[in-house]
N, C-alpha and C positions, 0 to 999 in steps of 0.2 A: 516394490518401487521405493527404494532407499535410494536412491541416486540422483538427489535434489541440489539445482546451483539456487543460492542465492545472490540476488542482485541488488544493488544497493546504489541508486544512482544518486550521483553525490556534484554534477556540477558549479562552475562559480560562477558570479557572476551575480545571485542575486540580489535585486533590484529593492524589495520589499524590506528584508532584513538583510545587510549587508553581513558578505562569508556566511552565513547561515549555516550552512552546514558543518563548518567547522567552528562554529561560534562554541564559547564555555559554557557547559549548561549542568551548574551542581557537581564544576572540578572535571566533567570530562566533555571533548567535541562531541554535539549531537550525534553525529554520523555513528561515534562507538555505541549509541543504545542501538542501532540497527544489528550492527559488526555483532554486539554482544547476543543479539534473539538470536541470530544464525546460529552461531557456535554452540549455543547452550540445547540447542536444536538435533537429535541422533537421527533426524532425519535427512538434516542437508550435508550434504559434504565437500561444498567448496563455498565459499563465500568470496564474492566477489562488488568491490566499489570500481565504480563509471565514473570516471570524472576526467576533464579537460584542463586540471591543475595538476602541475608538479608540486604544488606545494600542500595539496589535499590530498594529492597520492602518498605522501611521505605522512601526511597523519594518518590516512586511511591505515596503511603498512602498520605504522604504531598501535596501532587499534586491532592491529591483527588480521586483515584483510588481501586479501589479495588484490595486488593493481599492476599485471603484465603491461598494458598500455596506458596512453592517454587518447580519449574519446575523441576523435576527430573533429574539424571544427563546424559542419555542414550538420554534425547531432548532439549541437554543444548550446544552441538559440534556443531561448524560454517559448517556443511553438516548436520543439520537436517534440513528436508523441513516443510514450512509454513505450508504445509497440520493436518502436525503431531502434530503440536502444537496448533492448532484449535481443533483439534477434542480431544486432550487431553483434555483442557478448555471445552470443549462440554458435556465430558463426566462427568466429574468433578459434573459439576451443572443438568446434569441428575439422578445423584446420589441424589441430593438433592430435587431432585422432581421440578427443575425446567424447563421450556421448551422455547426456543426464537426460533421465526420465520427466523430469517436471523441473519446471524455476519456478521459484519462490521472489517473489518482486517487494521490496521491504524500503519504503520510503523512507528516509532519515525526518524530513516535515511530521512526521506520528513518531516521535520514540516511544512514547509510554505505553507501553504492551501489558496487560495483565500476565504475572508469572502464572505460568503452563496454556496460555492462550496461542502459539505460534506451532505447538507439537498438538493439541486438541485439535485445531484446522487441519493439519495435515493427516490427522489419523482420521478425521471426516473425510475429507478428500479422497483418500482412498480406501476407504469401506464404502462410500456413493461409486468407488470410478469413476469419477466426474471430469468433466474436459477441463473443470477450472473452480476457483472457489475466489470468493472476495469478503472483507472482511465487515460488519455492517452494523449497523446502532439504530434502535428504533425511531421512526419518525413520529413524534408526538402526535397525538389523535387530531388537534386542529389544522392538522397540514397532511394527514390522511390522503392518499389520492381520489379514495371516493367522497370527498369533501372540496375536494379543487375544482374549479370549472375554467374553461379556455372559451377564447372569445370567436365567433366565427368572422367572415367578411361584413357581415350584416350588421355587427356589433350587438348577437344577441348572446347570451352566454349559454355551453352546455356542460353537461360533468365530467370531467378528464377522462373518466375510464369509458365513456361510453354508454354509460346509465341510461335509460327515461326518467325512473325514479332516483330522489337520492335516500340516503340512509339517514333515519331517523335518528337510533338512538349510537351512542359512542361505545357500547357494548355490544353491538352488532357490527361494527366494523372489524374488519382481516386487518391481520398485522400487517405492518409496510414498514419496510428498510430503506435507509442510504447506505452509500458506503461509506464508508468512514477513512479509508486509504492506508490501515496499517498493515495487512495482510493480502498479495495474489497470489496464488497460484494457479498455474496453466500446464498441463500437457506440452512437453516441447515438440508432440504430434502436431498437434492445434497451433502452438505457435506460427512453427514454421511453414504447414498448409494452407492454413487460412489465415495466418498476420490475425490473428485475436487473441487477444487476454482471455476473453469469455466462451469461445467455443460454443457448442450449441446446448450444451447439460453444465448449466452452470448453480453451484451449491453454495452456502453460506456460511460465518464463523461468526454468529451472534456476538458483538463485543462491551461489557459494563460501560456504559454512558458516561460513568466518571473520569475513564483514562481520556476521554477523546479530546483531542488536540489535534489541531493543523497550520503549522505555522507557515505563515505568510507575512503576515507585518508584526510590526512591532507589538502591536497590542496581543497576539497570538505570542508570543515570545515571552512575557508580562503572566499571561494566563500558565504557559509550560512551568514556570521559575514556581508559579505558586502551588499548582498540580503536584511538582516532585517533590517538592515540603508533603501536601498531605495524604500523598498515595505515599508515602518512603515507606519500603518493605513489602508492595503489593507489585512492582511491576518489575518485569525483565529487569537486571543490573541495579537494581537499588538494594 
């Protein structure tokens, strides 16, 4: 399975940091650190940005990307889900009689990728055969899910995972993930049968806690600026 698109959805419009995605970040549009994993990547072989600008299309292209269309505007609202806009692209290049084994989902909000972090997921991905993979940072031990408790009707509290007892000591707790959103990969089986990212055999790409970044506002944008000063030379394109 070398026959990976990568998707890069790149719309405008947002609200939090405005053009974000094409915003300056260290001399080049965010969007090319995405553009750049793909490419540097021998396992994807088309790289593809989503977007409902011609004027993001035209940096996308600059940046080396492919953008045959512009995203329609019923999957261009800050509530349409990732799923819909994958499988749009899916269907797109089915049309043209083309077929890829897996998409690679590569949000331009995370640029900073540890170099060889994007070709390590995928060579997991497919030594598990996994329906899907996500990318993930560990959740500190005081946010642990066998440490959280939810409330019932009653307003008594019990322990997230279903405990009676909870866990004493913080050396006896199982690791726990989020995901961190730089990295999906899905089966474009799974995609297009079941409309899921995650399929039912879904695996992981452990990511250093120090790249993580998710830009949404400003103050996320503030954090990126200071990140690429002091990862410079540790991540995808720098």
């Amino acid at each position: 399975m070398r026959n990976i698109l990568a998707i890069i959805p790149a719309r405008s419009g947002s609200k939090g940091v405005k053009d974000k995605n094409i915003r300056i970040l260290d001399g080049k549009p965010l969007l090319w650190y995405s553009v750049q994993a793909a490419q540097e990547c021998p396992y994807i072989h088309t790289t593809l940005v989503s977007t409902d600008s011609e004027r993001y299309a035209e940096v996308a292209r600059e940046c080396g990307a492919e953008v045959p269309w512009l995203r329609p505007a019923e999957l261009s609202a800050d509530t349409t889900a990732s799923i819909d806009v994958v499988i749009h692209a899916l269907e797109y290049y089915l049309q043209q009689g083309k077929h890829f084994d897996a998409v690679c989902l590569l949000q331009p909000t995370t640029p900073l990728r540890q170099k060889g972090s994007l070709i390590g997921a995928v060579e997991r991905f497919l030594t598990l055969d996994a329906d899907a993979l996500v990318s993930v940072v560990p959740v500190p031990h005081e946010y642990n899910p066998h440490w959280l408790f939810e409330p019932d009707a009653q307003g008594l509290l019990h322990i997230a995972t279903g405990e009676k007892e909870i866990i004493k000591r913080r050396q006896e707790l199982p690791p726990a993930f989020m995901r961190d959103g730089s990295i999906y990969l899905t089966k474009t089986s799974v995609l297009l049968e079941q409309r899921s990212l995650y399929g039912q055999k879904l695996t992981y790409w452990e990511n250093n806690m120090d790249f993580r970044v998710n830009i949404d506002v400003e103050a996320d944008w503030a954090l990126a600026e200071e990140k690429v000063i002091s990862l410079k030379g540790r991540f995808i394109g720098s």
